[in-house]
Structures are given as C-alpha cells and as structure tokens.
N, C-alpha and C positions, 0 to 999 in steps of 0.2 A: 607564531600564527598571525594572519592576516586578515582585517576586517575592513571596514567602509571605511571612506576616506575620513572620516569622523571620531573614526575611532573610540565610539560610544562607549561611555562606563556603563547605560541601560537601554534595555530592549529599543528599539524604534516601533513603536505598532503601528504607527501610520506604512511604514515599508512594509513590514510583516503583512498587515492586511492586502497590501496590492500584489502581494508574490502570492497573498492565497488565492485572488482569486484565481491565479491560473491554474490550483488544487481543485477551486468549484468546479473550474470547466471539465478539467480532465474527470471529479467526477460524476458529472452531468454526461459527459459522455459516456461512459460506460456502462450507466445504471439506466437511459434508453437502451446503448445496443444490449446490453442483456435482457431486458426486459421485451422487444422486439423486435431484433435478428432474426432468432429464431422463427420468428409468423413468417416475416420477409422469405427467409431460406423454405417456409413450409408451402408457399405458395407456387413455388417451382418444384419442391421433390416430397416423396415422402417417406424418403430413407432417415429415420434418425439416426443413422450411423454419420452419416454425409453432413448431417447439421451438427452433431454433438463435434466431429471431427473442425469443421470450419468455426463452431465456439471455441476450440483448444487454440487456437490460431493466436489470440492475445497474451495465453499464457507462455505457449513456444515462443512467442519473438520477444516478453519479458526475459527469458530463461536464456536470451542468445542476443538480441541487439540492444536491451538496455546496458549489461556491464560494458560492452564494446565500446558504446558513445559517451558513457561515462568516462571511462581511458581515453579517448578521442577529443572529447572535451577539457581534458587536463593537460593535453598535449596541444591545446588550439591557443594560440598568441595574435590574438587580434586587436584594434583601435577602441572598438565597444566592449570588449572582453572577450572570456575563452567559453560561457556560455549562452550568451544573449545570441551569437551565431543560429544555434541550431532551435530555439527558443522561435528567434524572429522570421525563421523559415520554414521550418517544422511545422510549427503548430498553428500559423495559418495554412500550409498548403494540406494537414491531417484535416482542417475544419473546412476546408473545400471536397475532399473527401467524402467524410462524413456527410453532406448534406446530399453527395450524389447517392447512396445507399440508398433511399428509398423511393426512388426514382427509377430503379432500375428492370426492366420489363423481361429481359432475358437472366436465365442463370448463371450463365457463362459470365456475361458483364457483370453479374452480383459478384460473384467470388473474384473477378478480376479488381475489381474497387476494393472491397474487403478487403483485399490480402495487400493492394497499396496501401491502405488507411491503415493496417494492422503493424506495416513496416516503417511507415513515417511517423504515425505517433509515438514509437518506442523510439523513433529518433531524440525525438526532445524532451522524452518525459526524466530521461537521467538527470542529464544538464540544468532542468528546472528545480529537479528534488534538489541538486548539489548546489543551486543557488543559493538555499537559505544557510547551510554553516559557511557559506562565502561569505557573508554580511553578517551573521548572527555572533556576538562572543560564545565560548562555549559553554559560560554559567548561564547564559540565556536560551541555549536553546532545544530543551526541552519545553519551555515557555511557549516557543515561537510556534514548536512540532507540535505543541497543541493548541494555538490558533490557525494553523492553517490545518487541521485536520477537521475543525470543526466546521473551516470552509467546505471541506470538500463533504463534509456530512449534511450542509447546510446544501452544496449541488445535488448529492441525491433526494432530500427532498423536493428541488425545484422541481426534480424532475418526476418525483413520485404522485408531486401534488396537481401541480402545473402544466407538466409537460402531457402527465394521462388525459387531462381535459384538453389539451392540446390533440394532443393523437386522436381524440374523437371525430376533431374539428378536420382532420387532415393528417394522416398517418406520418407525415413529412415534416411536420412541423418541430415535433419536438428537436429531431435532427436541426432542422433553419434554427432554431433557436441557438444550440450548442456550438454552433458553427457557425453564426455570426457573433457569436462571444469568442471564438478560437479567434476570428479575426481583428478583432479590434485589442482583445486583452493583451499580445504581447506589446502593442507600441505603450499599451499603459506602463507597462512594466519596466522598458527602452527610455519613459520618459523620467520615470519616476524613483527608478533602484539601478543604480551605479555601483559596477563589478569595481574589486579593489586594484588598483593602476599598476600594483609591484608586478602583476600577471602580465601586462602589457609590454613594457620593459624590460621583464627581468632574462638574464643570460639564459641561454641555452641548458637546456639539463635534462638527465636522464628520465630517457621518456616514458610514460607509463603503459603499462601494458595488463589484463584483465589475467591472462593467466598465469603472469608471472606472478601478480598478485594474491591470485589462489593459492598458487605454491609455496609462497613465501610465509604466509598465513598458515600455511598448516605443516609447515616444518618448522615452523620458529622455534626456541624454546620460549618464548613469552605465549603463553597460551591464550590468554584471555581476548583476542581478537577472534581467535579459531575458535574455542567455546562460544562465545557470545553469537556467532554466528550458527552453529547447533544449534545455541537455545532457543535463538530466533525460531529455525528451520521447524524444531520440537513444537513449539507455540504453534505455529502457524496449521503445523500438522494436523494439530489436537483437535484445533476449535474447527479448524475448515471441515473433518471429519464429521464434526455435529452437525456443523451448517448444512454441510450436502444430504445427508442421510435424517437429519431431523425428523422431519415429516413424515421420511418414510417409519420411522421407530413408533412415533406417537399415535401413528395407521396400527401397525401389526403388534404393538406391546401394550397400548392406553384404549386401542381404537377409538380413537381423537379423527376428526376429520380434517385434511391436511390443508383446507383454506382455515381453519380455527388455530393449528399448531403455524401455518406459515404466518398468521397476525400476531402471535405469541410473538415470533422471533421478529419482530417489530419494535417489540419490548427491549430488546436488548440493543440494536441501533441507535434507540434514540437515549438511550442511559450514556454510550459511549460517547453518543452527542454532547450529551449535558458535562459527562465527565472528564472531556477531552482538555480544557483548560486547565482544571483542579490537576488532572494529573502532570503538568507542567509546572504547577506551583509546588504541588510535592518534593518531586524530583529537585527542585533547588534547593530546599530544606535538608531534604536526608540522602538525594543522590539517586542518580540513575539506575544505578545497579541494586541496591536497595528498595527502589519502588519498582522494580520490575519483579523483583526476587518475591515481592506481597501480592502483585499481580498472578503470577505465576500458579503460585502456592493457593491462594487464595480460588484462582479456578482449577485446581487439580482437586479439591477437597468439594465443590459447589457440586464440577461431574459424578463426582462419588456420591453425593446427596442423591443428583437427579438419579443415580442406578438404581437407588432402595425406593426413591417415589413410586408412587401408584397413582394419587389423584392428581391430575393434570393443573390444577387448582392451583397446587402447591409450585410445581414449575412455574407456573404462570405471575406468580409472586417474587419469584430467586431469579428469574429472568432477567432482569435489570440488575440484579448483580455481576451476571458474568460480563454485561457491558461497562460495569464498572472495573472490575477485573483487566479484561482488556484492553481498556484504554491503559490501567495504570502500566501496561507490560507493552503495549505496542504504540504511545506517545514517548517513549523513550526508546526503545531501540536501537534505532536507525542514529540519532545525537549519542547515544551511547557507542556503537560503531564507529562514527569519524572522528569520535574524542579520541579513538586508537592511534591518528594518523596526522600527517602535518598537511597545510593547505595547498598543494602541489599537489598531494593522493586523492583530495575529495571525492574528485568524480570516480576514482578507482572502486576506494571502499563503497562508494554508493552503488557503483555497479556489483561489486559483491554481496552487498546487502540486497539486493534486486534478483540476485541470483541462485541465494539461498531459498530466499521468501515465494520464489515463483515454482523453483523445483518441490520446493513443498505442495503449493498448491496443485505442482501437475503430478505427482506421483499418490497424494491423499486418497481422492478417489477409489483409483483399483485397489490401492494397497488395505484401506481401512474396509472396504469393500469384501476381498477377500480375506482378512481376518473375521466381521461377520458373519460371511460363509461359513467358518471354521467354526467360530463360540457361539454365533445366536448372535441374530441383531436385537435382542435384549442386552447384549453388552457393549450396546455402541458407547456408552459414558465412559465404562471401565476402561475401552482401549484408548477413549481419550483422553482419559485424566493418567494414564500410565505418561503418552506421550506430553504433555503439560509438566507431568512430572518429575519426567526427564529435561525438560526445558529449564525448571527449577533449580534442576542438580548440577546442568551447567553452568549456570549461575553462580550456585555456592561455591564453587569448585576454584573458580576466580579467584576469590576470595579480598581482602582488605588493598585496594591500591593504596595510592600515598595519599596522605589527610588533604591536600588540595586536592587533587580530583578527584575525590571520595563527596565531597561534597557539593560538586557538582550533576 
C-alpha cells in the first residue's frame, strides 16, 4: 500500500481537515438542492411526478457515473495525480452550475442545468471520496472517515442554519454561497494534499474497470468484499425506509403532526454529528467490522423498540440513539471496503461502494413502500429492522480476518 510522501506513522488532521472541506461543500450542496429544487421545479410545473422524477436524477447518476469515474480515476497517470484531475475541473465547473439553478426563468433551461450539474458533480465526487485512503494509512482511516463526515454534517447545517436566512434574503444565495466554496476549495486542496508520486510514474498496468470489478467481487470465493457490500446495501435499505416514510407513520399510527416527527428526526442528525469522531476512534480499538457489527445490531433491535412504541415521547428520547447506531455502521464502511483492495483499485472499490449504496437508496422507496401496502404501515419498523438485520448477518458471516487487520 501507498501513502503520502511522508509516509506517516499518524493521522495528519491538518490534511484530513482540508480534504473535508470538500465533504462540507458537496454537503452544502445537496441539503439546499433538496431542500429547494423542488419550489424551483414547482414554479414551472405542477406535476409531481415530473419533479419527484428530476429529484431521482442524483441518485441515477450516483448509481451510473460515480463507479465509472472512480475506474477512470485509477486509470488516470497524471503530473498532479490520477485524482486531483477531475477534482480541479469538476467541482468548480458543477459550482458554476449550481449557482445558474436558481436563476433560471424557463423550465426547459432548469432541467437542462440540472441534468449538467447532476452529471458533473458525480464526475468528481468518486475521485475526492477515493482521495482520503490515497493519503490515509489504513489503521487511520476510519478516524479520518469520521472527521470528514462531521465536515460534511457541519455543511448541512451551514446550510440549514445559514443558508435558510440566506434564502430569505434572495432565493439564490444559498446556491452563490455553495458555489463559490466549489470554486475556491479545490485549489485549496491542489495546494495543500499531495497525491502519492508511485501513481505518477509507475508502469503501465491493468486497467481498471467497474464491472469487471463487480464480477469479480461476487464470484470470488473470498466473500467478505461481496458480503460487506450486502451489508452496506441492507443498512442503507433499512434506515432510508424510516427516513422516507417516517412522518408519514407518525401521521397515520401516533397521529404526530409531521413538522413535530420531521424535528424529531433532527434528533438523530445531529447525534451522528457528535458521534461521527468517537466512531472512528472505536473502530481503531476493536476494528471496523466489529463496530459496525454493534451498529448494526444495535439499530435492528432500537427499530424493534420503535414497533411496540405508542407514546411519541418515548421515540423522541431513543432518537439519538439510532444516530449513534449509524454513525458507528456508516463511518466505517466505506475504510472497511478499500481495506478489501490494493492502492491501484481505490477508486474501483469506491465506485462499488457508490453503487451499492445508491441502488439502495433508488430501489427503498417503492420497494419498502409496497411491502407497507402489503402489512400496514404500522410495520414500517419491522420491515426495517428485518433489513438492518440482514445487514448484520452479513457481517457475522465474514467472520474473524487475520489479527492484523481485525484490528484495524
């Protein structure tokens, strides 16, 4: 394996922080466009099909052009490296983008911007995720994955706090804001974090590819890349389920009114927030797979709680648990992932890790949706903590790697 040219025996935080803030921006930008796209898109049509359809747009081109540029990125031999490329071009020209969205007076031109913004930001967002185990050792970086997730938890509140008294002032602003941070934060990053030089140099070799990668991964007989990657997919399944339908359950099962249960789940953001560090220091103590395995378990049993709840009260107390849950299961992951692989597949596995996680989030919906239909969306918990629970089992299944990287 391949690190900075320093070849550090411990963390760099001063690097770590500058690579996160490119975590804040990406998630500054997304926590406006979700939060108002949709008014934008409603002020030209009033088909919600047509707008829910142009929201899915982020998650299709995660589900199709991150793993691509990820492979693309580990096949790129350049003088500044093989990701600071689509970094230094991407993610200012997605931040030029982004600011024309709310500027735009016709429909046609909104969705023709979108769907640039929608395809160039998934350009670079591989290549930046695949940054940090380029620099990070890998007993570090679960550490690292929870300092910059705390960045990027720290962008959505800029944007929750900030940017809404911004949006008052000028619906446009929070956009100018995000996007003149896309433009300035990658020369930070070009000035400051140095890709390791063997990539520059090093011989020709076989090239990587996203679905060869798939394939390879779920024929192997080493399973535990292809499990890990389920568990992910299960996790992601579980909780996304709650998220989306939350509100609507706490309506038709607590009759909660859904700006009282969407404050609730406020509760659990900012638990992840706080506990996005701690679960990085875990994980170097007893290992990735291990605090994920606690994560896991520990929200497949919380959902089981929320099924028998009745007084919203009580949710509103365990709430901050499942953000702690989460964190411990989803600051590990993804460092748990590329520990699979050698510094040549980075950006592979990062694209499969991108591709798992995004098909979750685009199939959840219907799918959880229509098992409601089926049992009563009184059993939105049950179906989630079934799939958590499976996330688990993949997990265990793993079972003991070698005492070196068990304890990483």
């Amino acid at each position: 394996m391949v690190f900075d040219d320093n070849n550090q025996s411990s963390l760099n935080y001063f690097k770590i922080f500058n690579l996160g803030l490119g975590f804040m921006v990406v998630s500054m930008i997304w926590a406006a466009y979700n939060a108002y796209m949709p008014i934008f898109l409603g002020n030209f049509t009033k088909s919600n099909t047509l707008i829910g359809f142009v929201m899915s747009w982020d998650n299709i081109a995660n589900l199709f052009i991150l793993p691509v540029f990820g492979a693309l990125s580990d096949n790129t031999k350049t003088p500044i490296g093989r990701r600071m490329p689509y970094i230094l071009v991407g993610m200012p020209l997605a931040g030029i983008l982004y600011m024309l969205l709310p500027l735009q007076t016709k429909l046609w031109t909104l969705l023709i911007v979108d769907l640039m913004f929608n395809i160039v930001v998934a350009s670079y967002r591989t290549p930046l995720v695949a940054l940090m185990p380029d620099i990070v050792e890998e007993q570090h970086r679960s550490k690292a994955n929870g300092v910059i997730n705390f960045m990027g938890g720290l962008g959505a509140l800029i944007i929750f706090f900030i940017g809404s008294q911004l949006y008052k002032l000028n619906k446009a602003y929070p956009f100018f804001l995000s996007g003149i941070l896309s433009l300035a934060i990658p020369f930070i990053l070009f000035l400051t974090i140095k890709e390791p030089k063997e990539f520059v140099n090093q011989e020709k070799k076989e090239r990587q590819s996203i679905v060869k990668a798939l394939i390879e991964v779920t024929i192997d007989e080493d399973k535990r890349p292809f499990y890990t990657l389920l568990s992910i997919f299960a996790m992601i399944a579980g909780f996304a389920a709650v998220e989306t339908f939350f509100t609507r359950y706490c309506k038709i099962a607590l009759g909660i009114d859904e700006s009282i249960s969407s404050f609730t789940m406020g509760f659990y953001a900012l638990a992840f927030l706080v506990f996005a560090l701690p679960s990085g220091f875990v994980a170097s103590k007893i290992g990735k797979r291990k605090t994920m395995m606690i994560g896991a378990f520990g929200q497949a049993v919380l959902f089981l709680v929320f099924m028998f709840v009745k007084d919203f009260r009580v949710i509103q107390i365990l709430m901050p648990f499942a953000g702690l849950f989460n964190a411990l299961f989803t600051i590990n992951s993804y460092p748990l992932v590329v520990s699979y692989t050698s510094a040549a597949k980075i950006g592979t596995y990062t694209g499969l890790y991108y591709f798992f996680s995004s098909l979750a989030a685009i199939v959840t919906p219907s799918t959880f949706g229509a098992i409601m239909d089926y049992i009563g969306v009184n059993k939105l918990f049950l179906a989630a903590s079934i799939s958590v629970f499976i996330s688990f089992t993949f997990l265990w299944m793993i079972g003991r790697r070698d005492e070196k990287t068990e304890i990483l």
